[in-house]
VOGU-3710 file (C-alpha; in Angstrom, 3 decimals, decimal comma):
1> xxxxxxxxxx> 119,223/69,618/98,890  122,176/67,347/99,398  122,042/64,458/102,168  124,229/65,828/104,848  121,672/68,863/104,883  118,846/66,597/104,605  119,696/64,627/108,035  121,004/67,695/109,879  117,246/68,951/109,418  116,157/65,674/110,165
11> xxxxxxxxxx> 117,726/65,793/113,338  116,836/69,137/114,086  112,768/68,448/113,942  113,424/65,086/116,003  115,109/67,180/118,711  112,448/70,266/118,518  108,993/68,079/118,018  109,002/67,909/121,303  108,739/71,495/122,926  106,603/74,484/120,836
21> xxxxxxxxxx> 108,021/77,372/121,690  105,614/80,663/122,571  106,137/83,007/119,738  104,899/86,820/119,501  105,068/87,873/116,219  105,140/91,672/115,492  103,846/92,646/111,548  102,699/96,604/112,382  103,490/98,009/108,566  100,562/98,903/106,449
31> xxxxxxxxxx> 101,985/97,355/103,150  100,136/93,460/102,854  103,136/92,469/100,394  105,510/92,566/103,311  103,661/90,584/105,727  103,175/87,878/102,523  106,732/87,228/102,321  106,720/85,554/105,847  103,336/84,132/105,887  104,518/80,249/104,762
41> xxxxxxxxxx> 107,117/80,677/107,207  104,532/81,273/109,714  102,393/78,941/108,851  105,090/76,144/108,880  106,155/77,054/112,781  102,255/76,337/113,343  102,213/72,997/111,737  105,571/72,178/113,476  103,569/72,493/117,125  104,549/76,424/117,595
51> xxxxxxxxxx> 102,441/78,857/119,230  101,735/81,785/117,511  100,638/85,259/118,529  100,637/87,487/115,623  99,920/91,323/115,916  98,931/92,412/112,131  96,724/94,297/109,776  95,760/91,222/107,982  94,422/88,480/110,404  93,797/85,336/108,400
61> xxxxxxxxxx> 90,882/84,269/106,849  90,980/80,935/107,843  91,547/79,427/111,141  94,683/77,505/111,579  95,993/75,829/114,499  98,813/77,254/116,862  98,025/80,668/115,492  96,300/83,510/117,083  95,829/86,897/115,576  95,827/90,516/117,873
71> xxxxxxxxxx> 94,185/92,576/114,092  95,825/95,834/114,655  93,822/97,364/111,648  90,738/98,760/111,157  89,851/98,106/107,423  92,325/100,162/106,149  92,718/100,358/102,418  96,608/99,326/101,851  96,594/98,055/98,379  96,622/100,165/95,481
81> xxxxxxxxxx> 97,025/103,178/97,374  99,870/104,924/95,756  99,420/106,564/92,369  101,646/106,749/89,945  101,602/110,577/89,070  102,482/111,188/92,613  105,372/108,299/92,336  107,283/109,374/89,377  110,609/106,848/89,192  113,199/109,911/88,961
91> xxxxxxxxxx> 116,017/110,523/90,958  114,083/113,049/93,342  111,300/110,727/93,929  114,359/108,386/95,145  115,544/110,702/97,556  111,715/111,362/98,776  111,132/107,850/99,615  112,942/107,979/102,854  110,259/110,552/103,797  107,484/108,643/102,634
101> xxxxxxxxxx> 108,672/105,904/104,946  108,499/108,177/107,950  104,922/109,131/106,829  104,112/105,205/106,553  105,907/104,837/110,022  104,247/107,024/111,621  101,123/105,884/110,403  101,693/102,700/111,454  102,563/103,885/115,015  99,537/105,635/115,752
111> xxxxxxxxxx> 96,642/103,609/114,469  98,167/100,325/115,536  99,502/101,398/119,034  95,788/102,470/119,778  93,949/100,332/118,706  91,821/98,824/121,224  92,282/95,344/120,175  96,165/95,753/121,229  95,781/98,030/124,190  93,708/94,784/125,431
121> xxxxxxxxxx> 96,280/92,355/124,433  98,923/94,843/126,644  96,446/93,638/129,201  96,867/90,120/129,024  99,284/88,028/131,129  101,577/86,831/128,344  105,131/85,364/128,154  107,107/84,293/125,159  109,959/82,081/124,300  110,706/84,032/121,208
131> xxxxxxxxxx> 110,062/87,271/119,178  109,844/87,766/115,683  109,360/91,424/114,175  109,815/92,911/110,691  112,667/95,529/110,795  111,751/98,097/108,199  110,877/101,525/109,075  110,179/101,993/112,924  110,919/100,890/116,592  107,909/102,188/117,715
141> xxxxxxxxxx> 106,680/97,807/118,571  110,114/97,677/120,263  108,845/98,383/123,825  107,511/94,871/123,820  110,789/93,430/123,484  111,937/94,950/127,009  108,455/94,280/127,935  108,197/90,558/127,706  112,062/90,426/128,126  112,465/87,422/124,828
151> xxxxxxxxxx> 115,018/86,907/122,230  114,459/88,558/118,947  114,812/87,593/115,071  114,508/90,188/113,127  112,560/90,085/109,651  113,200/92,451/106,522  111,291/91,517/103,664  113,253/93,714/101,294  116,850/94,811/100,674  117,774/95,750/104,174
161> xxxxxxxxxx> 118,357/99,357/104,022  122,000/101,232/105,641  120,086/101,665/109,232  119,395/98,038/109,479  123,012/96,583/108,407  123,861/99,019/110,911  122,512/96,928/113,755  124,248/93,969/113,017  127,656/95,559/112,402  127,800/94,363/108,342
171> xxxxxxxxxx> 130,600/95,935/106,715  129,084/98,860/104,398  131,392/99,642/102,432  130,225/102,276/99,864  132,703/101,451/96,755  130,656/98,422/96,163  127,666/97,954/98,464  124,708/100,729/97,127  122,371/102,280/99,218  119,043/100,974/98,340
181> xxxxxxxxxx> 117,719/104,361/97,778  120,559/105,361/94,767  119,809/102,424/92,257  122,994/101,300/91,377  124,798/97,982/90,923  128,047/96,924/93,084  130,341/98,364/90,108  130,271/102,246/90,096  131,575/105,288/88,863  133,812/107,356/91,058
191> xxxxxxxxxx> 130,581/109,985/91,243  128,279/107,199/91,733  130,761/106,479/94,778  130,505/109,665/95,950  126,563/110,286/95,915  126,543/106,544/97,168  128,728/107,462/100,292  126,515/110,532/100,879  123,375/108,588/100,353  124,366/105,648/103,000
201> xxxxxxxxxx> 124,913/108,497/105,484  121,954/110,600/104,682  120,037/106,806/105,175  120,632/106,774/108,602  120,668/110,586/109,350  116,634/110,504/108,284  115,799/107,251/110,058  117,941/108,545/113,705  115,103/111,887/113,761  112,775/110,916/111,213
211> xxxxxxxxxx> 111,398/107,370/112,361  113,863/106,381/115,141  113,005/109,785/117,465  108,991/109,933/116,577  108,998/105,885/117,677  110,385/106,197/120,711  108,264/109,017/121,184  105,049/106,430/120,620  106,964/103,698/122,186  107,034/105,831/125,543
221> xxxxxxxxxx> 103,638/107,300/125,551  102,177/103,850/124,216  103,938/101,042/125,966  105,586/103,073/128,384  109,440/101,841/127,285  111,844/104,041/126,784  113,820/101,929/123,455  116,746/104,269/123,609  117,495/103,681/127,717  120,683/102,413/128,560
231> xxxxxxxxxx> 121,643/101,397/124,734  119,066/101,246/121,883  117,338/97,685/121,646  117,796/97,674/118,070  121,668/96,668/118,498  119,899/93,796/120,852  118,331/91,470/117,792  120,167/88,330/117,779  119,344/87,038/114,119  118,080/88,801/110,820
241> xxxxxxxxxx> 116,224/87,180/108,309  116,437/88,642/104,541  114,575/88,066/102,003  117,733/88,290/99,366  119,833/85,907/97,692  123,844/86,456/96,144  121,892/85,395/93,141  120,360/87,948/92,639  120,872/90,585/95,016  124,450/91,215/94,271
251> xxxxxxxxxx> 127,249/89,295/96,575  128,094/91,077/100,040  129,408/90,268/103,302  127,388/89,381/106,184  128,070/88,614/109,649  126,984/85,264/110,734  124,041/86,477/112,487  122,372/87,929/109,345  121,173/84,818/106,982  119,415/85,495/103,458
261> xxxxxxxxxx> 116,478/83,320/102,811  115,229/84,919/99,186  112,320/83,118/97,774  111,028/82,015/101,236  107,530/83,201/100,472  107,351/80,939/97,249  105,032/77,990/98,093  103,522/75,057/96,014  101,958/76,365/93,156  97,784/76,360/92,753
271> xxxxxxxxxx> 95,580/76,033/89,922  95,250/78,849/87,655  91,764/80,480/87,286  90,093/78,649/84,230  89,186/82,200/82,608  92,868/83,250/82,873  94,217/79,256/82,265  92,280/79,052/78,581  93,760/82,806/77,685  97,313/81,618/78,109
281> xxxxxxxxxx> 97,163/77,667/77,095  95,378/79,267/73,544  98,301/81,459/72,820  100,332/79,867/70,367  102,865/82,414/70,609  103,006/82,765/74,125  102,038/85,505/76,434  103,530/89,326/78,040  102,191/89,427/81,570  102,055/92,626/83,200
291> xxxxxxxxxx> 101,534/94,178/86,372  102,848/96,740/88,734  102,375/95,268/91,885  99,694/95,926/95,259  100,999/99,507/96,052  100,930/101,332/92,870  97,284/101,901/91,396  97,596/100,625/88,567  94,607/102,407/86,946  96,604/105,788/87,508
301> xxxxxxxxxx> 99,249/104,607/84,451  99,554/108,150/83,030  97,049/108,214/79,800  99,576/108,986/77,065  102,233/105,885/78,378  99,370/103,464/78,354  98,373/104,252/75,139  101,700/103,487/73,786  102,220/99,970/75,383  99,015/99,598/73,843
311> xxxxxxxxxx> 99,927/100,587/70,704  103,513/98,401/71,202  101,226/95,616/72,284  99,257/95,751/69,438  102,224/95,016/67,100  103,713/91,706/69,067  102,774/88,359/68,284  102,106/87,218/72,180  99,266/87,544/74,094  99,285/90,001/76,852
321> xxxxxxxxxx> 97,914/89,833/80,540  97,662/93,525/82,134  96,882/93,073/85,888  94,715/96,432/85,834  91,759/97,300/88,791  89,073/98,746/86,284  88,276/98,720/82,916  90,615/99,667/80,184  88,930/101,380/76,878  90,551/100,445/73,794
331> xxxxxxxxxx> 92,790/97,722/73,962  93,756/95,490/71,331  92,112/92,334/70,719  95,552/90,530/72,235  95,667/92,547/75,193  93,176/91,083/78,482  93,074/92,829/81,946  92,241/90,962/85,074  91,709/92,686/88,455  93,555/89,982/90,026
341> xxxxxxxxxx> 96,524/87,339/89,019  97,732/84,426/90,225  101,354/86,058/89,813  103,416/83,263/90,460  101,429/80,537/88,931  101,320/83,004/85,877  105,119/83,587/85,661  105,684/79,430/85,661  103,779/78,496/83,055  105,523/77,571/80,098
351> xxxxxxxxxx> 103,523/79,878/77,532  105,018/82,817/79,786  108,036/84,615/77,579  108,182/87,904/79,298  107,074/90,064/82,718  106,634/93,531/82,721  106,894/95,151/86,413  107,899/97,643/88,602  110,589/95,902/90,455  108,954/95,150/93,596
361> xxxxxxxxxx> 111,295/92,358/95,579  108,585/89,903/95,200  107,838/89,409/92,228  111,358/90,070/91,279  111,839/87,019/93,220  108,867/85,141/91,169  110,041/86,188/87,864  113,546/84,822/88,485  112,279/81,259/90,502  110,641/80,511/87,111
371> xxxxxxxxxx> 113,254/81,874/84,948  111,533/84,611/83,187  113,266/87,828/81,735  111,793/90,670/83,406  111,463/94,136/81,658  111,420/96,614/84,833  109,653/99,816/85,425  110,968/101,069/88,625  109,104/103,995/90,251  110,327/103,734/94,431
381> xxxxxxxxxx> 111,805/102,816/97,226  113,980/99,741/96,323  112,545/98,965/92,613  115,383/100,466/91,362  117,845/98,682/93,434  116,418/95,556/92,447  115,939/96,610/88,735  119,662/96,957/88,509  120,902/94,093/90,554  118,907/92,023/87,927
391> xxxxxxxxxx> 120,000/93,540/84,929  123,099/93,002/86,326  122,617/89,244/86,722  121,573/88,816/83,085  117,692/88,437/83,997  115,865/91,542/83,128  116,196/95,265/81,181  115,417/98,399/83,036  113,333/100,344/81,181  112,209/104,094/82,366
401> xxxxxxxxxx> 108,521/105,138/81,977  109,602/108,690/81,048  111,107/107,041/78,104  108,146/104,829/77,146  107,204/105,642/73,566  105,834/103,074/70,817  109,120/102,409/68,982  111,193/101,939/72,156  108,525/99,892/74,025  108,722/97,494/71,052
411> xxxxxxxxxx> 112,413/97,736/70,880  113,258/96,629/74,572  109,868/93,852/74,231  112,358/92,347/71,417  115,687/92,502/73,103  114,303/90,796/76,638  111,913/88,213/74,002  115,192/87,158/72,432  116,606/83,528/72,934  119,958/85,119/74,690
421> xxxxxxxxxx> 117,716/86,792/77,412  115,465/83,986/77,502  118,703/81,646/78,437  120,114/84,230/81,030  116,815/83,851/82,949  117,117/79,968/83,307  120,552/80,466/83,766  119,900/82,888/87,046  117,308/80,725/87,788  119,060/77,521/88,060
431> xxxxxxxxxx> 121,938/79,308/90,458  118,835/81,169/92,708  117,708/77,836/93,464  120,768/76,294/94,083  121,831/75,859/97,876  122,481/73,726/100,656  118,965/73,854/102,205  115,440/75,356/101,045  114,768/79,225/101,961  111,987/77,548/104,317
441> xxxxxxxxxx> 114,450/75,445/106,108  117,332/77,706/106,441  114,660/80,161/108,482  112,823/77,187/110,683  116,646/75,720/111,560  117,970/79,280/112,693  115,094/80,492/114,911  115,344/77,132/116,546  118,782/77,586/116,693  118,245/81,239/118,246
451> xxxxxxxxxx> 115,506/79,787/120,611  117,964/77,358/121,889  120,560/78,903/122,878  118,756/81,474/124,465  119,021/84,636/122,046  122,964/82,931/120,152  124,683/85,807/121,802  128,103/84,216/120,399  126,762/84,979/116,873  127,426/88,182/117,452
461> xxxxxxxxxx> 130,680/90,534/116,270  132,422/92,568/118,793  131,543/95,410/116,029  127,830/95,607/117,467  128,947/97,283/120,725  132,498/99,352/119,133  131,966/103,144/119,379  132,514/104,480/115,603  135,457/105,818/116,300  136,979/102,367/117,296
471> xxxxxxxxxx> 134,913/100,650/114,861  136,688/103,193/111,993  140,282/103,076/113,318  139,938/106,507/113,601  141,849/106,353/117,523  144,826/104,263/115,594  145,182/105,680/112,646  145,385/109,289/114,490  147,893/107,553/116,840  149,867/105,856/114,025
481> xxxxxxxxxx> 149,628/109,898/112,741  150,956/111,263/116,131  153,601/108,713/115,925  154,722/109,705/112,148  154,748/113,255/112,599  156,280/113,469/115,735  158,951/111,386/114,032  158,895/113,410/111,416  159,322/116,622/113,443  162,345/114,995/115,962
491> xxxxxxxxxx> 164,257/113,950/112,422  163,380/117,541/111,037  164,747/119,128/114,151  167,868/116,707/114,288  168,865/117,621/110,630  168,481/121,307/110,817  170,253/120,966/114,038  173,314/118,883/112,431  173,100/121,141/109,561  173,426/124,100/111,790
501> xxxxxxxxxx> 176,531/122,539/113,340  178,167/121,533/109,740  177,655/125,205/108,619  179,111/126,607/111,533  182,259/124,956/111,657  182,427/125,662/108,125  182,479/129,262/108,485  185,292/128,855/111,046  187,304/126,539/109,245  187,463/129,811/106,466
//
């Protein structure tokens, strides 16, 4: 952090200390891992004298000041609840995930829009300075915004997806800026382009009556807000927070209003279980830590591909750490499986060569904060996105589980164990960290600077309100059209009237 950004936050806590703001906070999706990426960030607008009211499906386990939970969930199980034969990693199951969004939307709807703990809050005689939500996959929670009448930050803890950018006006651009449901890089082939193009529209054709429609069905009934009246609230958010990074996430153009804060959710590291701790500090030749995240069961790793990353594991010199929920028959004597990992503690220790994943955003995030090669096993929703953006960036190797055999397991372990790879990762890791301010202070100085100037309406691009067919050109270029064929036609008309005229008086000059 240099020192001009180092007094400008100065100044901006001496000028805020003074006045916590009221702040509803709105975390309805079933997934925990999206609600962890902007945990810190809510706990550090606690400690800085914020009030916090926090509608969720994990309340905390601890008490901490300035922060009140309304627990929208009823013991739900939302880890490890997706299996892998069911989530296969192929191009279909890409396409598929936009409906198994809806299904999670919808779920998320119903149970959390009845639940009696939040029909009470509804109850309550509540105002708030500020509203933070997480923009993924429903407006269903967006009543309360025209309820309680507040400006709103929006919060996307993943690549935001076509229907988001849409809401802010960023240029999309499909030659160069993939959907996050195709899996491709920001250099494609002219059919790439085309699916790409097809995909960003088909994006936003299954949110509009997919999630959009069924939400404001829930929002109506539920809240009784109508989110679509008089011009969708969506297009109302006056700030979205990403959790990306250039870095890593492949350079794009945002409007000013959108700011990336990758890596936000990355706090001070704690000490390492001492079972886990002695496994990797006694590996002389280092360690291969794998897991495949908090969705994906990942106890349902088809029989036959575990057995060869077995076998493969069985051949390498490192230790390996399988994050696995049960117990695991026949693994080598290398090979130890814990039910749960300190991930990012893991992924920084020095002994750590190597992380085998599925791509999830988070722990894409991890692997390249600590400068780690990643070799990724993408199976859904915007794992393969993030697989390629970071082979891309020289800090991992896709590799598909269709393909996993012995031999080629052991032949991608080498290439991403290699010095090269090794020095790409600290390379990518050195330029992810690099920037102006932290992740953490970039996100407290711009909902502060949202908060006090009442919503930063001048943040926003004319773009946001443009019909599409001004936003396209498509009124000038057809009048630019008009204008070039009727000046076409008139110069058509005046030489076939001229050369009408020539031939004529030649026929009566013979």
């Amino acid at each position: 952090m240099n020192y001009t950004g180092v007094l400008l936050f100065t100044l901006l806590l001496i000028s805020t200390s003074c006045h916590g703001l009221n702040i509803l906070v709105i975390l309805p999706h079933v997934g925990k891992s999206h609600q962890l990426v902007f945990e810190p960030l809510l706990k550090q607008l606690a400690l800085r004298g914020h009030n916090l009211t926090v509608i969720t499906r994990f309340p905390q386990k601890k008490t901490t000041a300035n922060w009140r939970d309304i627990n929208i969930g009823d013991n739900e199980v939302t880890t490890e609840i997706l299996e892998m034969g069911v989530i296969t990693g192929t191009r279909l199951g890409q396409i598929s995930g936009r409906f198994l969004l809806a299904e999670l939307a919808e779920q998320s709807c119903t149970s959390g829009l009845t639940n009696e703990r939040f029909r009470n809050f509804l109850k309550e005689d509540n105002q708030f300075d500020l509203i933070l939500v997480e923009l993924f996959n429903t407006n269903c929670f967006m009543g309360l915004v025209r309820l309680f009448g507040a400006p709103v930050i929006g919060l996307s803890s993943c690549n935001p997806p076509a229907w988001i950018q849409r809401w802010f006006a960023n240029p999309e651009n499909p030659s160069y800026i993939p959907s996050v449901f195709t899996g491709f890089s920001d250099s494609m082939t002219f059919l790439q382009r085309v699916e790409n193009t097809v995909s960003l529209g088909l994006d936003k054709f299954i949110y509009d009556y997919f999630m959009a429609g069924p939400g404001n069905r829930f929002s109506r009934k539920y809240l009784g807000v109508d989110t679509m009246k008089g011009n969708d609230v969506m297009y109302n958010v006056s700030l979205l927070l990403t959790n990306t990074h250039f870095s890593l996430n492949l350079p794009r153009p945002f409007v000013p209003n959108v700011v990336e804060v990758g890596g936000i959710h990355i706090e001070e590291p704690k000490e390492i279980p001492h079972e886990i701790a002695k496994f990797i500090n006694e590996s002389l030749d280092g360690v291969i830590y794998m897991s495949m995240g908090s969705t994906l069961k990942g106890s349902s790793f088809p029989v036959d591909k575990r057995n060869a990353f077995l076998k493969a594991f069985s051949r390498v010199q490192q230790r390996v750490i399988w994050k696995w929920e049960t117990d695991m028959e026949n693994k080598p004597r290398n090979v130890e499986t814990f039910r749960w990992t300190p991930q990012r503690e893991i992924l920084c220790h020095p002994n750590v060569k190597v992380f085998i994943s599925h791509g999830g955003l988070l722990g894409t995030i991890e692997a390249v904060y600590c400068g780690v090669p990643v070799l990724v096993i993408p199976q859904y929703g915007d794992q393969p996105l993030n697989a390629k953006a970071l082979e891309k960036v020289g800090g991992g190797l896709i590799f598909h589980l269709q393909d996993a055999t012995e031999e080629t397991i052991l032949e991608a372990l080498n290439e991403v164990l290699s010095p090269k790879f090794r020095m790409s990762a600290k390379d990518l890791s050195e330029r992810f960290k690099d920037r102006p301010l932290s992740p953490m202070d970039t996100a407290i100085y711009w909902i502060e600077y949202v908060a006090k100037y009442r919503g930063a309406p001048h943040m926003r691009t004319a773009a946001v309100s443009m019909p599409a067919y001004q936003y396209l050109l498509i009124d000038v270029i057809a009048f630019i059209a008009l204008i070039v064929i009727s000046f076409s036609y008139c110069m058509y008309k005046i030489a076939a009237l001229v050369f009408s005229k020539l031939r004529r008086n030649k026929i009566k000059t013979s």
